[in-house]
Backbone as CSV, one residue per row, in Angstrom:
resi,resn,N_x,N_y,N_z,CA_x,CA_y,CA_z,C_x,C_y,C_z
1,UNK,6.954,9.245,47.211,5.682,9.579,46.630,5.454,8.666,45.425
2,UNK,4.761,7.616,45.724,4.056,6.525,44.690,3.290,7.628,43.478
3,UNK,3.446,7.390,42.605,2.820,7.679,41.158,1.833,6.831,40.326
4,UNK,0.768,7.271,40.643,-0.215,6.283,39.653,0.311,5.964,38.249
5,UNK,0.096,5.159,37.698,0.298,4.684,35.933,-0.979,4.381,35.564
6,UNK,-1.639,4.407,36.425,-3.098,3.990,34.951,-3.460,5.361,34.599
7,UNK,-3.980,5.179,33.273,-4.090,6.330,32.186,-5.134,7.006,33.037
8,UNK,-5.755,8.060,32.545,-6.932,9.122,33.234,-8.055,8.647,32.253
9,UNK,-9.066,8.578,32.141,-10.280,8.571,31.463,-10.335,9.280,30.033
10,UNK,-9.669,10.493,29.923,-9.726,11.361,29.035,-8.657,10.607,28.560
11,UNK,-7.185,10.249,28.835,-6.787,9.789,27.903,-7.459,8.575,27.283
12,UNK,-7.666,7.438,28.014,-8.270,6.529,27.123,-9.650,6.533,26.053
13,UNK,-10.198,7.517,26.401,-11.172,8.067,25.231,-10.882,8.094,24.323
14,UNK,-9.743,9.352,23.995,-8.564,9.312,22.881,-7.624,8.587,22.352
15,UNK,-7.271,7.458,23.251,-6.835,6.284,22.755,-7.787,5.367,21.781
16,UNK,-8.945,5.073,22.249,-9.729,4.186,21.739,-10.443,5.144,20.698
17,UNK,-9.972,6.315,21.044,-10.838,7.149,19.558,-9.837,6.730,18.274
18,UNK,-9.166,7.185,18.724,-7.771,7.079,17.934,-7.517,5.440,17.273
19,UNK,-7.912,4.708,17.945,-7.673,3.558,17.104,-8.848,3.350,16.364
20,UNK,-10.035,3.649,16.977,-11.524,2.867,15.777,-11.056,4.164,14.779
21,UNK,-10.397,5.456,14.606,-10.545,5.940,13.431,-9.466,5.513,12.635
22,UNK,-8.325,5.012,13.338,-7.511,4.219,12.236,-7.806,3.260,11.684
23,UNK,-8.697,2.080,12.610,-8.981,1.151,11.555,-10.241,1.822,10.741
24,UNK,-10.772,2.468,10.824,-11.519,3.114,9.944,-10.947,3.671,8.624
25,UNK,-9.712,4.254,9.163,-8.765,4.712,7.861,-8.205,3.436,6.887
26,UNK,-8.145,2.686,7.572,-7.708,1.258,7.201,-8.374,0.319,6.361
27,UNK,-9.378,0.761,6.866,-10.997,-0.067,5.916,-10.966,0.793,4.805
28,UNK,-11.087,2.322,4.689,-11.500,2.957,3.694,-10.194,3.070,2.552
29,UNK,-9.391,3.806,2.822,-8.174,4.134,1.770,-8.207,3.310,1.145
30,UNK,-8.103,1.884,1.078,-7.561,0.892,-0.185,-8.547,1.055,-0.826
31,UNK,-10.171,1.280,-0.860,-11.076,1.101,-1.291,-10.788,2.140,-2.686
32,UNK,-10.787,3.460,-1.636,-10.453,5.177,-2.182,-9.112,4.888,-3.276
33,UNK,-8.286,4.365,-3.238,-6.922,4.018,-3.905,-6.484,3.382,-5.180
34,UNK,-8.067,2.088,-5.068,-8.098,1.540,-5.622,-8.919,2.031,-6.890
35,UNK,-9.501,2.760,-6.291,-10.470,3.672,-7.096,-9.925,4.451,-8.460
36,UNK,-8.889,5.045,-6.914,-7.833,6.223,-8.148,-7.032,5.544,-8.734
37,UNK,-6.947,4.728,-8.694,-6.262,3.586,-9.727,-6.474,3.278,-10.649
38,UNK,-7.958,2.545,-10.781,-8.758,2.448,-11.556,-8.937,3.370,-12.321
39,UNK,-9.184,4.353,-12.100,-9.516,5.705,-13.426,-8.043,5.863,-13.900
40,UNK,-7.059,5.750,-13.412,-6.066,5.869,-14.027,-5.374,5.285,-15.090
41,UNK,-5.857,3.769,-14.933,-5.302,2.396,-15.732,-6.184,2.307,-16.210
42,UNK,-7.626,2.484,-16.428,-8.752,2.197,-17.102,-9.040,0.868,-16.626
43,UNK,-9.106,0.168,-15.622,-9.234,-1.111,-14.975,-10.612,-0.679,-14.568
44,UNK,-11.382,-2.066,-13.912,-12.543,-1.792,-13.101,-12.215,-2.686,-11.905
45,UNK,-11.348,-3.524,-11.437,-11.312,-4.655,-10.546,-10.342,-3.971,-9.027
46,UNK,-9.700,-2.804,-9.706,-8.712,-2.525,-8.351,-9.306,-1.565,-6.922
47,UNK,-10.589,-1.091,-7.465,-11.681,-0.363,-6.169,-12.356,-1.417,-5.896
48,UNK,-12.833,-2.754,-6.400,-13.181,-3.516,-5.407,-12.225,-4.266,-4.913
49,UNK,-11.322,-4.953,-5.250,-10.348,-5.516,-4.639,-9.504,-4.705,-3.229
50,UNK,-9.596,-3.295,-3.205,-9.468,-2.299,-2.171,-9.744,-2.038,-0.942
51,UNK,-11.223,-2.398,-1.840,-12.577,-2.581,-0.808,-12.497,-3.981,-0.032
52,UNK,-12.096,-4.976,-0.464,-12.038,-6.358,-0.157,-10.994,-6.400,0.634
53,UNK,-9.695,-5.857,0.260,-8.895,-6.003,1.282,-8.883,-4.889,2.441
54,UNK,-9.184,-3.840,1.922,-9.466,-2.998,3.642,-10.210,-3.389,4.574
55,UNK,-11.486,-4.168,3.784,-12.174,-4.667,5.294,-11.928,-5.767,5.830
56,UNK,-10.770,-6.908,5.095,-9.970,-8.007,5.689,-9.011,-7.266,6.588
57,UNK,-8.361,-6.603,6.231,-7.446,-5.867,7.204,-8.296,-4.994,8.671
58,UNK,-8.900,-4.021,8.692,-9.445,-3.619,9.359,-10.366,-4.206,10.250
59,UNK,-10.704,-5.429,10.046,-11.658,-6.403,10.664,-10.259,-7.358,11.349
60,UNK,-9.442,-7.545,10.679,-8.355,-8.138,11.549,-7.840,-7.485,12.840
61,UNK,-7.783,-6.313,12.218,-7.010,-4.801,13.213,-8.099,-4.939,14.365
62,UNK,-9.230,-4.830,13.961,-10.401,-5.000,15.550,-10.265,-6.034,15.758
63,UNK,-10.028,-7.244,15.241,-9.985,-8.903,16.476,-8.840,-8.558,17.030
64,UNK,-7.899,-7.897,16.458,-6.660,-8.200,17.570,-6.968,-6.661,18.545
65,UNK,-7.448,-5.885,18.306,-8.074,-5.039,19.706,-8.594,-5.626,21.000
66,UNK,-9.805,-6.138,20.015,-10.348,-7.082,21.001,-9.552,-8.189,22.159
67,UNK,-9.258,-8.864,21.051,-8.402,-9.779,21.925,-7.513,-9.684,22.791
68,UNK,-6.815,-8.544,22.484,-5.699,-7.790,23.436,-6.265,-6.598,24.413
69,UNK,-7.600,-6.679,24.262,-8.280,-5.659,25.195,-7.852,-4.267,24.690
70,UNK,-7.492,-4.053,23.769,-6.765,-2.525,23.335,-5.656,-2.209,24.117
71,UNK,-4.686,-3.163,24.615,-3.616,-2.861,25.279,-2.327,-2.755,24.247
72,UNK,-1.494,-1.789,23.905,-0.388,-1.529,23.169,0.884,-2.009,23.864
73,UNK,1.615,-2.947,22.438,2.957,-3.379,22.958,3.713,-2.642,24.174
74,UNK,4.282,-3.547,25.114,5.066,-2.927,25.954,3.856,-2.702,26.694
75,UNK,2.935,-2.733,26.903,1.809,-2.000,28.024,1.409,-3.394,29.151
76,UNK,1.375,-3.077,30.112,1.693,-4.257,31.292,0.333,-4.966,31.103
């Protein structure tokens, strides 16, 4: 009895949900971090610099989605 391996629909929903909200998490926190930083140190430069690098990162995190079709290491 052969066994399918491709995912079901419902899972890949949740896969691809699951990743646009991480890079979403990815974009935002440094921003948020940098923030609480800032009020902490009395700085003003570390919520934008946050901001600057979450959306270098998170914009990286989607080209390599893209490019890899959203396929995860080890995935044929």
């Amino acid at each position: 009895m052969a066994h399918d391996r491709s995912p079901s629909p419902t899972g890949e929903a949740f896969a691809w949900a699951a990743r646009l909200i991480a890079v979403g998490l990815v974009m935002f926190l440094p921003a948020v971090g940098g923030r609480w930083l800032d009020a902490r140190a009395g700085t003003a430069w570390l919520g934008p610099a946050g901001l600057v690098l979450g959306f270098v990162a998170g914009l990286a995190w989607l080209v390599r989605i893209a490019r890899d079709g959203g396929r995860r290491r080890g995935d044929p």
